[in-house]
C-alpha positions as CSV (number, residue, x, y, z in Angstrom):
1,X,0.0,0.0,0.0
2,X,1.2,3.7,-1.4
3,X,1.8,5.6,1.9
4,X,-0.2,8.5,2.1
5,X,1.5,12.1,1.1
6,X,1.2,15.7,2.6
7,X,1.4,17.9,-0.5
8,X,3.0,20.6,1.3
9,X,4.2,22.9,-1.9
10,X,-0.4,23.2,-2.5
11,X,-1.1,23.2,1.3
12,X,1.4,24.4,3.9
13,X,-0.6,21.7,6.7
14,X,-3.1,19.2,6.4
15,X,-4.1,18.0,9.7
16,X,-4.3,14.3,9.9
17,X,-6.8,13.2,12.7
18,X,-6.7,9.4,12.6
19,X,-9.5,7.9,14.7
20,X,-8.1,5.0,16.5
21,X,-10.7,1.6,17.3
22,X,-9.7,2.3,20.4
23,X,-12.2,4.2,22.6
24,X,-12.0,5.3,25.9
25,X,-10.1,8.3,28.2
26,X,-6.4,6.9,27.9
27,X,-6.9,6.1,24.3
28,X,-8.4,10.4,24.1
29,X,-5.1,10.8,26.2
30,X,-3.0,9.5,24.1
31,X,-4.7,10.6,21.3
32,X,-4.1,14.1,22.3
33,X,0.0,13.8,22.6
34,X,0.1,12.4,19.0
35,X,-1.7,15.1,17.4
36,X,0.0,17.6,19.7
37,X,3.8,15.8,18.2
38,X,1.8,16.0,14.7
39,X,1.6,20.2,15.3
40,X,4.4,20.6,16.4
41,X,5.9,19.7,13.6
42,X,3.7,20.3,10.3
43,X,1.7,22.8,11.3
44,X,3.4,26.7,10.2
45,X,0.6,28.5,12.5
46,X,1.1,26.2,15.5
47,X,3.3,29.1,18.2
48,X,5.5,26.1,19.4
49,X,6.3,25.3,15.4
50,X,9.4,27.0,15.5
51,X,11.2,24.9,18.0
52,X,9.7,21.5,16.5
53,X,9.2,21.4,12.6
54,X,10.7,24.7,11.8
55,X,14.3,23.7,12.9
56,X,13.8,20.2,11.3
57,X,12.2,17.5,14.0
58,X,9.9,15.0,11.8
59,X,7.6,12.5,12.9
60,X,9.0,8.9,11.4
61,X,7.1,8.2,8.2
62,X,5.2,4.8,10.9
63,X,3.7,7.3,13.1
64,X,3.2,10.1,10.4
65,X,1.0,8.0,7.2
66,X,0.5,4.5,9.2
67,X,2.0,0.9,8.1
68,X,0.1,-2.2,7.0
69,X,-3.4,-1.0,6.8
70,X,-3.0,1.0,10.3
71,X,-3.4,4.7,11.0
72,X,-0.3,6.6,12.2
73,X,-1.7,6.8,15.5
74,X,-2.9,3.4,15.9
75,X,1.0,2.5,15.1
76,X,1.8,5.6,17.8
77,X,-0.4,3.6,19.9
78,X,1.2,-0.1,19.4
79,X,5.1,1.2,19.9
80,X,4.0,3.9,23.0
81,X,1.2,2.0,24.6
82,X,-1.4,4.2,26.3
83,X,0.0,7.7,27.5
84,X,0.5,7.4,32.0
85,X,-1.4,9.6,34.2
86,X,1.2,12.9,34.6
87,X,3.1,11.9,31.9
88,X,3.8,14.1,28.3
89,X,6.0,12.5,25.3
90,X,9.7,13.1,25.5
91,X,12.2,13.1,23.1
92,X,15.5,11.4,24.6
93,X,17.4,13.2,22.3
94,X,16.1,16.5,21.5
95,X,17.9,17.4,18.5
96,X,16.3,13.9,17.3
97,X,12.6,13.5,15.9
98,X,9.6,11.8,17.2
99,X,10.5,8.1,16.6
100,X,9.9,5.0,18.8
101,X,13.6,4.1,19.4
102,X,13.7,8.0,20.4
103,X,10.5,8.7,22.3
104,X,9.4,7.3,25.6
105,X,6.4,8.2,28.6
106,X,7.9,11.4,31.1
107,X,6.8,13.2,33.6
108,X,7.4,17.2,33.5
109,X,10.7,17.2,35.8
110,X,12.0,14.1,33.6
111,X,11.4,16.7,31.0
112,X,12.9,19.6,32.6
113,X,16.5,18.2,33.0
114,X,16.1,16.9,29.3
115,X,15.6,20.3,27.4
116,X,18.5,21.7,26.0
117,X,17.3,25.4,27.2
118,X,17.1,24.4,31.2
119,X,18.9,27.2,33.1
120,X,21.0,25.1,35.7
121,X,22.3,26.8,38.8
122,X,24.5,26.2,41.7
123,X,23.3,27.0,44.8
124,X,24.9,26.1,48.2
125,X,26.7,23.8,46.6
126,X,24.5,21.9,44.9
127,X,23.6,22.2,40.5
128,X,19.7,22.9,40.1
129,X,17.5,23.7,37.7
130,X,14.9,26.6,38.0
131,X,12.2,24.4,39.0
132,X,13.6,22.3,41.5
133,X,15.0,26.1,43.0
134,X,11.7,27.3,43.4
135,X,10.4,24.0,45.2
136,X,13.5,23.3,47.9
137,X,13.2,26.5,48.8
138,X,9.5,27.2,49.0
139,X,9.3,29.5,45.9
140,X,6.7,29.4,43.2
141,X,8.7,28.6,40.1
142,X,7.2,32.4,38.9
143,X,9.3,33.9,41.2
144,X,12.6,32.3,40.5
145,X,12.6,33.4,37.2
146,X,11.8,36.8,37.9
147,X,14.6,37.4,40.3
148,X,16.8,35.7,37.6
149,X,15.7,37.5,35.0
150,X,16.4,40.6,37.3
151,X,19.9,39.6,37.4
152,X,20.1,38.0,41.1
153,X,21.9,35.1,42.1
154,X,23.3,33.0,44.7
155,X,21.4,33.6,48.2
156,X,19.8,37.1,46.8
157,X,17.7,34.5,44.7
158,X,16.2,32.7,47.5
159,X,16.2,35.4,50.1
160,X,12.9,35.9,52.0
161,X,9.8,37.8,50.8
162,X,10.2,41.3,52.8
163,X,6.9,41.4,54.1
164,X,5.5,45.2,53.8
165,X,3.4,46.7,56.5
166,X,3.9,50.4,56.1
167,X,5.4,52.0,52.7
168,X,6.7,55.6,52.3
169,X,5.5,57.6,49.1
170,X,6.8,61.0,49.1
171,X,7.8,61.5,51.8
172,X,4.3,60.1,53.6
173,X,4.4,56.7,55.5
174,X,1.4,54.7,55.5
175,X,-0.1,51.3,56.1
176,X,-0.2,49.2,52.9
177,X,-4.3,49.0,53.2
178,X,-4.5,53.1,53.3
179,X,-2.8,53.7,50.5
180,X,-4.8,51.3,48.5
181,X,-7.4,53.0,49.8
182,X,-6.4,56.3,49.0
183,X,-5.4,55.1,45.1
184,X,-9.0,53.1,45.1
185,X,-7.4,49.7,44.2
186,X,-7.0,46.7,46.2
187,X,-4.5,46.2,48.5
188,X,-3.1,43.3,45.8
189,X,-2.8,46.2,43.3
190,X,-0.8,48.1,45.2
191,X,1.2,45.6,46.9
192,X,1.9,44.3,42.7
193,X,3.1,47.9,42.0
194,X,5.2,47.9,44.7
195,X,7.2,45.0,43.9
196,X,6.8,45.9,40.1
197,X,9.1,48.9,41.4
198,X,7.0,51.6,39.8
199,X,7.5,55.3,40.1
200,X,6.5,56.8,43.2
201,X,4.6,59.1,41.1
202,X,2.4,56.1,39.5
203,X,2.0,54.0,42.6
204,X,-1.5,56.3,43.4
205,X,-2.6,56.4,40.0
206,X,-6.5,55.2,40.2
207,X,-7.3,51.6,38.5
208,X,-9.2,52.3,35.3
209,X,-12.9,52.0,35.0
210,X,-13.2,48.3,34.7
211,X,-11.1,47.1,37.2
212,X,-12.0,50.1,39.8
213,X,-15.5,47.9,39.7
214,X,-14.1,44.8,40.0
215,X,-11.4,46.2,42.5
216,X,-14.6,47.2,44.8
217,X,-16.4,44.1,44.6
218,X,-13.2,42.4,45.7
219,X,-13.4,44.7,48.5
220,X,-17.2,44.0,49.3
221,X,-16.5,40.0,48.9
């Protein structure tokens, strides 16, 4: 049997759904990685394109067109077996394509350490990535990044969270809550703005219309 071409030069993507016999929530699991792999890679409009079929990762022609009758998921299906709870498709070698001497069942730290654009650090003497940072030390991983991003490392990225009570604005010191207060915003807002670092002359600037009526149910609730 002919395998089944993507005329690419007439149609940038053609998106091949192939309904498995299978039925059933880990066969829809499952389902869902191989046409997420399929994206990835064929599809020009898909925003994670770029890093998948736009720098040349393929799908092997057995899970792409199907062998012997078989849709290229069902073949997905036979090499992979049904997708685990928590677990994603990873490439063991990412500069590889989706094939099943190269593909395997991993959770999201297995895939973490794998990718070639993990930022590791070393931190009291020990090499971490971002993500395990954020949970020794009892950050959100949100926050790591931030401070990275701002240029802090070693103990400066896992110092405490100064907690604000009472904030000076020109000149004026008052309580976190009546400054909010006096700028109509929540004290979230304000507390955000503060640790945004914005002017002092834009920390009292009222919330727009929309979210000064959301801002005062907040307050009501």
């Amino acid at each position: 049997m002919a395998k089944k071409q993507i005329n690419t030069k007439s149609r940038p993507f053609q998106r091949i759904h192939a309904v498995s016999t299978t039925r059933g929530k880990p066969a829809s699991r499952t389902h869902k990685s191989w046409s997420g792999m399929f994206t990835r890679c064929n599809d020009e409009q898909n925003p994670a394109y770029p890093l998948y079929g736009g720098r040349g990762i393929k799908i092997c022609d057995r899970w792409q067109f199907g062998e012997d009758g078989a849709t290229g998921f069902d073949c997905f299906l036979q090499d992979m077996g049904y997708r685990p709870h928590g677990m994603s498709i990873d490439r063991i070698d990412g500069d590889k394509g989706y094939s099943p001497e190269n593909c395997r069942w991993a959770d999201d730290q297995t895939q973490v350490v794998n990718r070639p654009c993990t930022i590791w650090i070393v931190i009291r003497g020990d090499t971490l990535h971002l993500s395990e940072v954020a949970r020794r030390f009892g950050f959100s991983k949100t926050t790591i990044s931030k401070r990275w991003a701002k240029g802090l490392r070693g103990e400066e990225l896992i110092a405490p969270v100064k907690k604000i009570d009472e904030i000076t604005i020109n000149g004026v010191s008052k309580k976190l809550a009546d400054w909010a207060k006096q700028a109509g915003v929540t004290r979230y807002t304000m507390m955000y703005r503060i640790k945004s670092e914005w002017p002092e002359e834009n920390l009292l600037e009222p919330a727009s219309s929309k979210k000064r009526k959301r801002n005062q149910k907040t307050d009501l609730a």
